[in-house]
C-alpha positions as CSV (number, residue, x, y, z in Angstrom):
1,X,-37.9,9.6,-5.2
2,X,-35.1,10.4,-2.8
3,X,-31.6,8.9,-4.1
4,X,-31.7,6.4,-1.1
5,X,-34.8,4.8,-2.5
6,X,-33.9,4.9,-6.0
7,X,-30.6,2.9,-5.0
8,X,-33.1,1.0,-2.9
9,X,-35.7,0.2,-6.0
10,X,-32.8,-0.3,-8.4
11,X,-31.1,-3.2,-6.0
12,X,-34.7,-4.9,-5.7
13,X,-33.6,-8.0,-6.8
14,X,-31.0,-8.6,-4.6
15,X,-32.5,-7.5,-2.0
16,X,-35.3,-9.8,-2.4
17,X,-33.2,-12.3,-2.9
18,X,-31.4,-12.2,-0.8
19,X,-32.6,-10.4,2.3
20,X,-36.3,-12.4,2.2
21,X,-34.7,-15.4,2.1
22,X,-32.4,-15.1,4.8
23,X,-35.0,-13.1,7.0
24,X,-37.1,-16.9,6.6
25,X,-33.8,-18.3,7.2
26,X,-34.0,-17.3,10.6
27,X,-37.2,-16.4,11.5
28,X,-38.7,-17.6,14.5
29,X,-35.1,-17.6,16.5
30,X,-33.8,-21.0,14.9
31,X,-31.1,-22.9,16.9
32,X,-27.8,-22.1,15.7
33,X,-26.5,-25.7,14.2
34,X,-25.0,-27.2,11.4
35,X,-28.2,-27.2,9.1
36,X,-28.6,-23.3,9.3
37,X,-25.5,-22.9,8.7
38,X,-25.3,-25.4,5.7
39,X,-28.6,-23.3,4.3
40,X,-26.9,-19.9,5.4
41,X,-23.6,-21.2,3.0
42,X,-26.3,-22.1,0.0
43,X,-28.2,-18.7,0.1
44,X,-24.5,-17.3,0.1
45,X,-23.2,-19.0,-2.6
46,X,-26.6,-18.4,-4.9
47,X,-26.2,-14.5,-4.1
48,X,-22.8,-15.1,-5.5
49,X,-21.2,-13.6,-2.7
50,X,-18.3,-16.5,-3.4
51,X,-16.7,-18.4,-2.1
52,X,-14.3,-16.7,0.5
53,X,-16.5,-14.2,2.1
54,X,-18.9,-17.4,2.5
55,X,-16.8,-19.0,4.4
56,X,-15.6,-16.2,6.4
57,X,-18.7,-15.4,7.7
58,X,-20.0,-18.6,8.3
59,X,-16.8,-18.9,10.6
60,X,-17.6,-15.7,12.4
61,X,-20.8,-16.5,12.7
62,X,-20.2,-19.6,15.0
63,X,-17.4,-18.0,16.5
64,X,-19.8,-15.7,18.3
65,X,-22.0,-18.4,19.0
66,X,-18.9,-20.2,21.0
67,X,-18.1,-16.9,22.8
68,X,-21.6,-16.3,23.1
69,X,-22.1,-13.1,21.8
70,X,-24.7,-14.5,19.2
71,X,-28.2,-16.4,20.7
72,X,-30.2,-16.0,18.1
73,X,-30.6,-16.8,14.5
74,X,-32.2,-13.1,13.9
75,X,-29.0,-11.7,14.4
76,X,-27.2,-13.1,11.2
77,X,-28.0,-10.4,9.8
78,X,-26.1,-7.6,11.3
79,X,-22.8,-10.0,11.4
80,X,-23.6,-10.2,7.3
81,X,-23.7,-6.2,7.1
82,X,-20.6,-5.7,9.4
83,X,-18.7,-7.7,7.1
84,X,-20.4,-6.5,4.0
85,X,-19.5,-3.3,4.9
86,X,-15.8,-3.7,6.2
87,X,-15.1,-5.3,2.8
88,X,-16.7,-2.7,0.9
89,X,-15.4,0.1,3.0
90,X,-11.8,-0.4,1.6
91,X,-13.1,-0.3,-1.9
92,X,-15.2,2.8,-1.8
93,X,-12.9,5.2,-3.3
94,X,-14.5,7.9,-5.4
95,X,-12.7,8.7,-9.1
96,X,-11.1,12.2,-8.2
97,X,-10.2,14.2,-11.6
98,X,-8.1,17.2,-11.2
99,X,-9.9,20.4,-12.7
100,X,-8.3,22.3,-15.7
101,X,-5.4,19.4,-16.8
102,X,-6.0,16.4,-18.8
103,X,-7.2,13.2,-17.5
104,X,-7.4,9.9,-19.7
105,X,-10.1,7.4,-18.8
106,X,-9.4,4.2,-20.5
107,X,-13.1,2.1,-20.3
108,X,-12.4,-1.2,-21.0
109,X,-14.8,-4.7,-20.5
110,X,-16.5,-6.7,-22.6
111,X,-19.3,-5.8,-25.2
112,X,-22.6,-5.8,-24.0
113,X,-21.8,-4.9,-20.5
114,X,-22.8,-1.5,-20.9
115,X,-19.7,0.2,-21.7
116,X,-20.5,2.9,-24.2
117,X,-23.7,3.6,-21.8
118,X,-21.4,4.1,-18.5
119,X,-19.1,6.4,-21.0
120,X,-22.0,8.6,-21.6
121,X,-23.8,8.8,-18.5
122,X,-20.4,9.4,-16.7
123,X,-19.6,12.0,-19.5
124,X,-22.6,14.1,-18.2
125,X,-21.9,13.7,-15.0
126,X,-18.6,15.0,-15.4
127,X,-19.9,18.1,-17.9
128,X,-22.6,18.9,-14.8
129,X,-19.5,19.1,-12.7
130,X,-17.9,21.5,-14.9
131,X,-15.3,19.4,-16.5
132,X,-14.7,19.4,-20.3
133,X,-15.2,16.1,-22.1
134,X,-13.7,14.7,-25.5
135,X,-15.0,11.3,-26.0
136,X,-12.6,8.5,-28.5
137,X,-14.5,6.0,-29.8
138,X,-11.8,3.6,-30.2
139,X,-14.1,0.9,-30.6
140,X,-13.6,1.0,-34.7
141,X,-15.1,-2.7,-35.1
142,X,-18.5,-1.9,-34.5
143,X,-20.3,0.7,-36.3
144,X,-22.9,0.5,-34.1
145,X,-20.3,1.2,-31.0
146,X,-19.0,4.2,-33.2
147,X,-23.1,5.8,-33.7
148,X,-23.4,5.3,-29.9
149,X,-20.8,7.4,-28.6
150,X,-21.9,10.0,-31.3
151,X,-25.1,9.9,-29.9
152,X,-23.9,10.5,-26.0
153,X,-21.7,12.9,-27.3
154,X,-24.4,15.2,-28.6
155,X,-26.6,14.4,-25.9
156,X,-24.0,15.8,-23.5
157,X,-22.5,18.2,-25.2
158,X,-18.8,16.0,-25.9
159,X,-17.4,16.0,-29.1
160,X,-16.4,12.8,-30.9
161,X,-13.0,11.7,-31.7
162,X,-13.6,8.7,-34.4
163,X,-12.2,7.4,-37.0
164,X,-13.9,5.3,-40.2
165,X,-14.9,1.6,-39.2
166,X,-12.0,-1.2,-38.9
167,X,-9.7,1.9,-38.5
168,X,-6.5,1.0,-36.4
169,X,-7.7,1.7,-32.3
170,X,-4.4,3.3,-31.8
171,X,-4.6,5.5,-34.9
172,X,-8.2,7.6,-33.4
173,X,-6.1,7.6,-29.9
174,X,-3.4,9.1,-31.4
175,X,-5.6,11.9,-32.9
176,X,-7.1,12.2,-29.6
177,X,-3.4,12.8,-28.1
178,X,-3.1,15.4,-30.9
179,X,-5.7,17.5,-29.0
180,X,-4.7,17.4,-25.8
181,X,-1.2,18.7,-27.2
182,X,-3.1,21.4,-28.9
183,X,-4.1,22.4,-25.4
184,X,-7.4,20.5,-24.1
185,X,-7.5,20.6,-20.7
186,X,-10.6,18.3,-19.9
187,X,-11.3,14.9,-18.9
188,X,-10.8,12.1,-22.3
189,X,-12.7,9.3,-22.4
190,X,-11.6,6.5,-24.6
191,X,-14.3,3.7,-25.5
192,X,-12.4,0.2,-26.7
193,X,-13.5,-2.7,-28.1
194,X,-14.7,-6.0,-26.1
195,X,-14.8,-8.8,-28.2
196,X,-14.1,-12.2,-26.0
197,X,-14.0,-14.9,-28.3
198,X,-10.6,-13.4,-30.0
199,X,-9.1,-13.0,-26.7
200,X,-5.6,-12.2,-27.3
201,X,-6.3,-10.1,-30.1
202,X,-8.6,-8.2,-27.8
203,X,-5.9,-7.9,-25.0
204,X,-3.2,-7.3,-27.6
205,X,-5.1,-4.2,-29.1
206,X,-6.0,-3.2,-25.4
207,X,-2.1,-2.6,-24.6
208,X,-1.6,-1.0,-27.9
209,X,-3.8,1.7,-27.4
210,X,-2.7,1.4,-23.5
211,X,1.0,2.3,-25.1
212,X,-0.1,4.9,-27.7
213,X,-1.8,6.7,-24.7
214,X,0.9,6.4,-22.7
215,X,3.5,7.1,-25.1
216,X,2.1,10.5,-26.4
217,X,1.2,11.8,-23.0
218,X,3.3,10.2,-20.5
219,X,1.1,9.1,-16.9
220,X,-2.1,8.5,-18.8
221,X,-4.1,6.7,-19.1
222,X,-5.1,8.1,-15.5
223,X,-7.7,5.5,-15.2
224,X,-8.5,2.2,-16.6
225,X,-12.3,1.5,-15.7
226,X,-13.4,-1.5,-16.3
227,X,-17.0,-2.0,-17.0
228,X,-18.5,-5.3,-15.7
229,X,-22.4,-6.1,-15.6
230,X,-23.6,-7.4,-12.7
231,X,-25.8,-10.0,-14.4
232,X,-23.5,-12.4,-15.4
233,X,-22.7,-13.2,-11.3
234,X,-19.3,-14.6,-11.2
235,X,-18.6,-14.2,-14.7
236,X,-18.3,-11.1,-14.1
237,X,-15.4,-11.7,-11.5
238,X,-13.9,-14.4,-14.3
239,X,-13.8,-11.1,-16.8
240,X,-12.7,-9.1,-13.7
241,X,-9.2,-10.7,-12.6
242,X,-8.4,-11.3,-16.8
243,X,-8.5,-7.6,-17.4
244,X,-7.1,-6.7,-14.4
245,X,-3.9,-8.8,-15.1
246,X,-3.8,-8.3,-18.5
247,X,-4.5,-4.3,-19.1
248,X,-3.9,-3.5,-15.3
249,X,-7.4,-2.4,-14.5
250,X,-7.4,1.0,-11.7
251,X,-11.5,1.0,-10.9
252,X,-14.5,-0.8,-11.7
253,X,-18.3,0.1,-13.0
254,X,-21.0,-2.2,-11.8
255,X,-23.6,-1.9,-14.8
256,X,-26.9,-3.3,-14.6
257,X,-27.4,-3.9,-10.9
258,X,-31.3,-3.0,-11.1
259,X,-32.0,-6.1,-13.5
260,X,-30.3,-8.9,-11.0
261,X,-30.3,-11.1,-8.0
262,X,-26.7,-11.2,-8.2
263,X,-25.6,-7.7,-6.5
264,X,-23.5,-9.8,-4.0
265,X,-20.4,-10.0,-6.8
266,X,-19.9,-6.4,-6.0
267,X,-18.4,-7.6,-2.5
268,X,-16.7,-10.8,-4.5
269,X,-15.0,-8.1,-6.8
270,X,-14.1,-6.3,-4.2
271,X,-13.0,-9.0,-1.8
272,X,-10.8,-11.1,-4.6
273,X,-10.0,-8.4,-6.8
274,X,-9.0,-5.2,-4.1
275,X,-10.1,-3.3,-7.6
276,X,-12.1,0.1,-6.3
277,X,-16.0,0.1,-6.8
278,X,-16.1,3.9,-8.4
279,X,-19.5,3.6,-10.0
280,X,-22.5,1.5,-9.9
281,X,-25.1,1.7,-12.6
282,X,-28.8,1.1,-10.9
283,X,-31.0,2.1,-13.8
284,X,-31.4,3.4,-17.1
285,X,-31.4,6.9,-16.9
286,X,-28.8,9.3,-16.7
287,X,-29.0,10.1,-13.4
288,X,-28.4,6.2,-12.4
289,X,-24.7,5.9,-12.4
290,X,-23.9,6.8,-8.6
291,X,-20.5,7.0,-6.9
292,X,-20.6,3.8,-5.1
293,X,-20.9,4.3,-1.5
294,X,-20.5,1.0,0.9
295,X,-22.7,2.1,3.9
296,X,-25.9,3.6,1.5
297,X,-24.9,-0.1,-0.7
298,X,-25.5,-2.8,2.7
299,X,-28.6,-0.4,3.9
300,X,-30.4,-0.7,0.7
301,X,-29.6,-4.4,0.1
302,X,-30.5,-5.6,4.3
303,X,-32.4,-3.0,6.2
């Protein structure tokens, strides 16, 4: 299966979602009125496109319909992937990581939305390009969080910075600083907790380690990626524009994108947010976290 059609498979559900729906939307050239529009708003809304880009189009839509430049309902759909793609277009920046200098990832989100898996599937990714990788697992409150990174790391060839459980975050970063002073010249990825319900203690902890990193090896982190699974719709914008005000987020992960209807929050995220789309996971294997690109994205959801 060519990558195209694995990016196709994995974005099924959205796709069916919402590209069927809209297809019987307007099939059999429906006159452009109030009631497809009101429908055209609902499919919108339930693909949790939001709000905004909802509107927007909806307005463009019957703005081409005055000017005449739209006469049938079929047509929808290329006005939907213009726009998609414009909006996604200024998002699609790929991560760029210098060669032979150290670069800190920070990878922050919440737990359970795939972080430790994104570290390690971006960690061989990284390897295959020929970059060295030390992973931090920084996550201290978890032991299971801890055993995961240890497992990616010896599946892709990283060693493991770590620390014993409930250890201070900032304390395994710092040892992780102590290398790159001893002269690592790879790519550090530091895995954090995510544990939402004590909220400020969470962000609080975030901007420690943020400080220790920043402290010890002045510019870094290079990259604060924040992790977000597509599942949770326009929670996942909610957990989005917290993290990017609190820790100052640089580039976002879209996990999970092959087990929901709700792909449309990736141009929410990127419409509200202006937060780059560097990775979006489509599967489970390794090979499923793809550089996210905006014209391969609107093909594989409406053509």
């Amino acid at each position: 299966m060519g990558l195209f059609d694995k990016l196709k498979a994995g974005l099924a559900k959205t796709r069916d979602a919402l590209t069927k729906n809209l297809d019987q939307l307007v099939f059999g050239k429906r006159v452009l009125d109030q009631a497809l529009y009101d429908e055209l708003e609902e499919l919108m809304i339930s693909a949790d496109m939001g709000p905004q880009f909802t509107f927007d189009l909806i307005e463009d839509v019957k703005q081409r319909v005055k000017r005449k430049e739209l006469s049938d309902a079929s047509q929808i759909k290329k006005v939907l992937q213009e726009r998609m793609i414009a909006i996604l277009r200024q998002m699609e920046k790929p991560l760029s990581i210098p060669k032979d200098q150290p670069f800190v990832i920070m990878a922050v989100g919440v737990n359970g939305s795939g972080k430790t898996t994104t570290i390690g599937k971006l960690a061989h990714r990284l390897r295959r390009d020929g970059h060295e990788i030390l992973l931090v697992a920084a996550d201290t409150f978890r032991a299971a969080a801890i055993e995961q990174l240890e497992v990616w790391g010896a599946r892709v060839g990283a060693p493991v910075i770590k620390q014993k459980m409930n250890a201070d975050p900032a304390a395994v970063v710092f040892d992780a600083a102590g290398k790159i002073k001893a002269g690592f010249n790879g790519v550090v990825i530091v895995d954090t907790a995510g544990r939402l319900h004590t909220r400020t203690n969470l962000m609080e902890e975030l901007k420690k380690v943020k400080r220790v990193i920043g402290r010890e090896l002045p510019g870094a982190p290079h990259e604060i990626l924040l992790v977000l699974d597509a599942t949770t719709g326009q929670n996942a914008v909610i957990q989005a524009k917290m993290f990017q005000e609190e820790i100052g987020a640089t580039g976002i992960v879209l996990t999970k994108l092959d087990g929901t209807s709700k792909g449309g929050v990736v141009v929410r995220i990127a419409g509200e947010l202006g937060l780059p789309v560097r990775f979006i996971g489509v599967g489970e294997g390794l090979e499923d976290l793809r550089p996210f690109d905006s014209g391969d994205f609107t093909a594989a959801l409406l053509d």
